[in-house]
C-alpha positions as CSV (number, residue, x, y, z in Angstrom):
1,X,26.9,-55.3,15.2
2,X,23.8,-53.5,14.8
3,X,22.4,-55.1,18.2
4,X,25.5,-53.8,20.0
5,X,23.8,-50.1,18.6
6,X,20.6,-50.6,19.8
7,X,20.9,-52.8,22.8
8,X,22.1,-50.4,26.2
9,X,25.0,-51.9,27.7
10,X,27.2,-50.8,31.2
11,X,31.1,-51.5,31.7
12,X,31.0,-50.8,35.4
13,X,31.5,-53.4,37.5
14,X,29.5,-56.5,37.8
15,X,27.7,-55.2,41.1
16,X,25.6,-52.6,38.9
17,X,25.4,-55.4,36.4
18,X,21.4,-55.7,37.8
19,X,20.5,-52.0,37.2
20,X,19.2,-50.5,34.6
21,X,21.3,-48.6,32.2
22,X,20.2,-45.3,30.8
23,X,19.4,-45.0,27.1
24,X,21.8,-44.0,24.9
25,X,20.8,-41.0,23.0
26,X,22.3,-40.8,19.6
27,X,26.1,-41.2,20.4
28,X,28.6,-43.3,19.1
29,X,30.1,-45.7,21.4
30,X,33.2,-43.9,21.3
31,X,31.5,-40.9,23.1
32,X,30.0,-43.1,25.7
33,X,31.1,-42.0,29.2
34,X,32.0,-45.7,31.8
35,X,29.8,-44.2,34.7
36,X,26.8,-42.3,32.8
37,X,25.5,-42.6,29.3
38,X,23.7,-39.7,29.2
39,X,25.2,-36.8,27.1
40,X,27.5,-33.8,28.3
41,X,25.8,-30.6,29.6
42,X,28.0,-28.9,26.7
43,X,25.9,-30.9,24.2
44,X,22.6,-29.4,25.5
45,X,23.7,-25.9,25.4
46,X,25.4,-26.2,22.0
47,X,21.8,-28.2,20.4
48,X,19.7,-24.5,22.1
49,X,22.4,-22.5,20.8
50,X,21.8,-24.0,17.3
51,X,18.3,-23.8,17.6
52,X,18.5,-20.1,18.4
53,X,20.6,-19.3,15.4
54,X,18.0,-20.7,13.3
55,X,15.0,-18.6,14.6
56,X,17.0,-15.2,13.4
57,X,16.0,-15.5,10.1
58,X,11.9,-15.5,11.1
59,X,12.6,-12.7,13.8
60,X,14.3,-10.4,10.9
61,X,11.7,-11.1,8.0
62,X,8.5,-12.1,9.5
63,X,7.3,-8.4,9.1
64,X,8.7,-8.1,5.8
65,X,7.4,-9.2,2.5
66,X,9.7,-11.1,-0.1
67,X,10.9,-8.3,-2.9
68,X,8.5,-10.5,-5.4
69,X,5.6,-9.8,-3.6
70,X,6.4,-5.8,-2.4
71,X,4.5,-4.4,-5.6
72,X,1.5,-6.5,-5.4
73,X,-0.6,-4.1,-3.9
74,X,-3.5,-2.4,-5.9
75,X,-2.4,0.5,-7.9
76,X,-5.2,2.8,-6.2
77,X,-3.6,3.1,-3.0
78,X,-0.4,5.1,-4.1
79,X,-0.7,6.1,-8.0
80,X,-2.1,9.8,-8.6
81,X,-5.4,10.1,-10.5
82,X,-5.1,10.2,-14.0
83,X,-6.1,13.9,-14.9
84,X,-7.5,13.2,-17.9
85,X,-10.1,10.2,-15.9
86,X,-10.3,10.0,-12.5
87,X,-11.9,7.0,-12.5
88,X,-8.2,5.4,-13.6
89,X,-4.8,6.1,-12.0
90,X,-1.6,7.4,-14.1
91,X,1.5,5.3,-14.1
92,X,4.4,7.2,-15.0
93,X,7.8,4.9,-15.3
94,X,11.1,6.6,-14.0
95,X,14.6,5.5,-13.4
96,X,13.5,3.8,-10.7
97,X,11.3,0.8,-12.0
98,X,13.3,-0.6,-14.4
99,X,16.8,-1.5,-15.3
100,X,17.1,-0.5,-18.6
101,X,14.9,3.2,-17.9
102,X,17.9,3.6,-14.8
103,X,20.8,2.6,-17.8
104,X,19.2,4.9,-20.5
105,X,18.2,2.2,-22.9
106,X,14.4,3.3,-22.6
107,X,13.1,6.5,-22.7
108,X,9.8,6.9,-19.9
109,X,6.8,6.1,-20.6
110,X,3.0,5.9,-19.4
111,X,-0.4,4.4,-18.8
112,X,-3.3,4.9,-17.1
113,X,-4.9,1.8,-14.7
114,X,-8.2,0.9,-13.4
115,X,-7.1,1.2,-9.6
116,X,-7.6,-2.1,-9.0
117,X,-5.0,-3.7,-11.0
118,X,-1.7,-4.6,-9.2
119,X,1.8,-4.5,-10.2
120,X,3.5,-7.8,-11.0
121,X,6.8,-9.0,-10.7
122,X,9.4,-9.6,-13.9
123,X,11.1,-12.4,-13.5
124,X,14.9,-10.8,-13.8
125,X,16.0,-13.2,-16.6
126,X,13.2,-11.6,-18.4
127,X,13.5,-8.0,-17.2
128,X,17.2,-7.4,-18.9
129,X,18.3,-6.7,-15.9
130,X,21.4,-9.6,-17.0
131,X,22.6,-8.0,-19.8
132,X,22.0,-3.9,-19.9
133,X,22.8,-1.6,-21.4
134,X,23.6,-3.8,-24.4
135,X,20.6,-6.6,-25.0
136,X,20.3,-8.4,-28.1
137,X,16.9,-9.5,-26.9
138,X,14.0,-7.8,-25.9
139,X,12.9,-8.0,-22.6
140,X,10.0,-7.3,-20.3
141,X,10.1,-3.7,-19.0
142,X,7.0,-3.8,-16.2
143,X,3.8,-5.7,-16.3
144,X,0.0,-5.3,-14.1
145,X,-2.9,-7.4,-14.0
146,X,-6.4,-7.7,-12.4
147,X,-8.2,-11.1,-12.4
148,X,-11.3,-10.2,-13.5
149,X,-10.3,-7.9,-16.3
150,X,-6.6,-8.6,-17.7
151,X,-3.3,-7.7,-18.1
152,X,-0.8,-5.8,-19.5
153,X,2.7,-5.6,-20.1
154,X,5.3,-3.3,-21.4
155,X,8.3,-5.1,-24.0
156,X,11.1,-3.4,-25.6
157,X,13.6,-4.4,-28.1
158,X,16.7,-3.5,-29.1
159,X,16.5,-1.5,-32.5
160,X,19.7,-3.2,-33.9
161,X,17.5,-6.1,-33.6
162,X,15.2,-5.3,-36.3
163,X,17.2,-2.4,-38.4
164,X,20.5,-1.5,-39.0
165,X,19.5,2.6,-38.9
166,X,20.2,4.2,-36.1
167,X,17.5,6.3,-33.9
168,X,15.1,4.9,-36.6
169,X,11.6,5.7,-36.7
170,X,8.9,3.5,-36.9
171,X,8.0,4.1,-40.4
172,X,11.6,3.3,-41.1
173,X,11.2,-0.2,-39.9
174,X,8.5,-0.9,-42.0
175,X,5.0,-1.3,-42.8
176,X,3.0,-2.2,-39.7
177,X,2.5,-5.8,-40.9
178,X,6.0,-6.0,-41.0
179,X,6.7,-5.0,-37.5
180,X,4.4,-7.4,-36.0
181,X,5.8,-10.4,-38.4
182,X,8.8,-9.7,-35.7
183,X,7.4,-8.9,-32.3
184,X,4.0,-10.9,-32.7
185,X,5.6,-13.7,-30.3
186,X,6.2,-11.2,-27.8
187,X,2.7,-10.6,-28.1
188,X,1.3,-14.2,-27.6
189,X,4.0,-15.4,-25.6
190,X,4.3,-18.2,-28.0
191,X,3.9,-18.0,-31.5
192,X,2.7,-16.0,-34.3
193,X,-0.3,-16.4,-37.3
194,X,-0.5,-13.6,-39.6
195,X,-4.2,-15.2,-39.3
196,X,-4.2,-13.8,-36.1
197,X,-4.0,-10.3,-37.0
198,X,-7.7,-8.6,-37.4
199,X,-6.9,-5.0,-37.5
200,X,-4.2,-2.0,-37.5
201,X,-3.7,1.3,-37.6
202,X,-1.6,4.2,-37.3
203,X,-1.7,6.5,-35.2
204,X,0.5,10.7,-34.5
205,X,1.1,12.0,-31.0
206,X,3.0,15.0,-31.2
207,X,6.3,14.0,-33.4
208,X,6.0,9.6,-32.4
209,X,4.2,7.8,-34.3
210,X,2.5,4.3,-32.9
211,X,1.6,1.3,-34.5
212,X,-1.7,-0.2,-32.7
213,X,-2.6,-4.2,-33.6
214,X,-5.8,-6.2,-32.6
215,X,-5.6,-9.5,-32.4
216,X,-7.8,-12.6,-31.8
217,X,-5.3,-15.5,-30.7
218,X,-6.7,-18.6,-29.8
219,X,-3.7,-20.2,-28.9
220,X,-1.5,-17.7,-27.4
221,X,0.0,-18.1,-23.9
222,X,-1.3,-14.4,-23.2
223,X,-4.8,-14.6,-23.7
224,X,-7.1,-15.4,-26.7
225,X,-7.5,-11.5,-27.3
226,X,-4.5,-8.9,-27.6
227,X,-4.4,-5.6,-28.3
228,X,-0.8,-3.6,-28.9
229,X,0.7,-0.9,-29.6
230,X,4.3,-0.1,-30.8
231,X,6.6,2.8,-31.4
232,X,10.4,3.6,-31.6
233,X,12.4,5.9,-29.6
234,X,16.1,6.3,-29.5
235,X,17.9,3.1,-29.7
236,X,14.4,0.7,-28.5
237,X,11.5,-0.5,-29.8
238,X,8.7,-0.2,-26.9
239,X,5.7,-2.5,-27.4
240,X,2.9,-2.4,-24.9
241,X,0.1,-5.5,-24.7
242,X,-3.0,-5.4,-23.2
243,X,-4.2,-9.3,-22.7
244,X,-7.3,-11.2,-21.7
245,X,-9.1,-14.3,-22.3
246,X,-12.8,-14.6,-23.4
247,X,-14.7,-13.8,-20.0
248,X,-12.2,-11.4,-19.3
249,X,-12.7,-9.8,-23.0
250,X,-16.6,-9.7,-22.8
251,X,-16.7,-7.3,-19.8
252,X,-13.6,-5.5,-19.8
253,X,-12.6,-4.7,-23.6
254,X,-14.0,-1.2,-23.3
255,X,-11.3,-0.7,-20.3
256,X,-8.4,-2.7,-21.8
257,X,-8.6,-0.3,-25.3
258,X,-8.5,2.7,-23.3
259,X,-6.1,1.7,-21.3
260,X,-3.8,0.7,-24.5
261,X,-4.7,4.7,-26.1
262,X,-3.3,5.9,-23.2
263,X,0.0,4.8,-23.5
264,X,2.7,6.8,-25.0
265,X,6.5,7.1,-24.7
């Protein structure tokens, strides 16, 4: 049986039996014409017709980047100066970065950049974009990062998840220690070693109050040095953390602290 597939054969009459049949190109013997064994114009025109429809999808995106990669541009080329240092750029979330600042779960918030940092992308099972307005976990609101110097990353949590007061403050959650005992592995990335915690303090912006945590983490998935800083707001805890590893810490840890006293909600 397999022969008969591979082996051309002719069922014209035994006159032609001396020439040479044509090779058989990938039909089954039931679709074998008795005088020619070559395929059907129609099949030709349907295989280009095919091959066309396949091409539309590189003639409509080749000149458009994937949504993943839209953002990751620096920040320089279309963030404002910040006024208070030139030398960075402001970011000022609105409605339109995040899912849970566009459903009223997070009230807006800002930083200042060096404006070589670029925006990266949250993955959505991490953004909250799944479950808003109502998340029982925190999630990842934006995040940035430059090679050389670090990253940072903005987290909020659901208040409910860590009192049962609502609009509580800060100080109503508890001591500072106490906070990050709960949101320390949002921090790593991993876990969380009391150990780990060098230094906090508190700190008054108008009527918020922030928490602000340094950290030396050898094993965390973020980097072996965090900073944060926390405060609550409405129905949300916001944490922002500022990451790096050692090289990145050595010549940028003047930059990452100023970046992580700029923010405020």
């Amino acid at each position: 049986m397999a022969t008969a597939w591979l082996t051309p054969f002719s069922v014209t009459s035994s006159a032609k039996s001396n020439s040479t049949s044509p090779p058989i190109l990938f039909h089954p013997p039931s679709k074998l014409s008795t005088t020619n064994s070559f395929p059907h114009k129609s099949y030709y025109k349907r295989r280009e017709f095919l091959k066309g429809l396949s091409l539309i999808p590189l003639i409509l995106f080749t000149n458009k980047p994937p949504p993943s990669q839209a953002k990751e541009i620096e920040v320089g080329s279309y963030l404002p100066p910040s006024p208070s240092d030139p030398s960075f750029v402001l970011f000022k979330a609105s409605i339109k970065d995040t899912p849970a600042l566009r459903a009223g779960n997070v009230e807006p918030y800002q930083f200042i950049l060096p404006p070589t940092w670029k925006q990266m992308p949250v993955a959505n099972i991490l953004s909250g974009n799944y479950c808003q307005p109502k998340c029982a976990e925190p999630w990842v609101e934006v995040k940035f990062e430059d090679e050389k110097q670090g990253k940072v990353q903005v987290v909020a949590s659901p208040l409910i998840r860590l009192t049962n007061k609502r609009n509580a403050s800060i100080e109503d959650i508890g001591s500072p220690e106490n906070l990050i005992a709960s949101l320390g592995p949002f921090v790593t990335g991993n876990t969380y070693d009391p150990d780990e915690l060098l230094e906090t303090s508190v700190e008054k912006l108008g009527n918020q109050t922030y928490y602000k945590y340094v950290l030396e983490t050898p094993f965390a998935l973020t980097g072996t040095h965090n900073l944060a800083k926390a405060t609550a707001k409405g129905n949300t805890v916001v944490l922002f953390v500022a990451s790096a590893n050692e090289k990145q810490w050595q010549s940028s840890q003047k930059t990452l602290q100023a970046i992580l006293d700029s923010f405020q909600v």
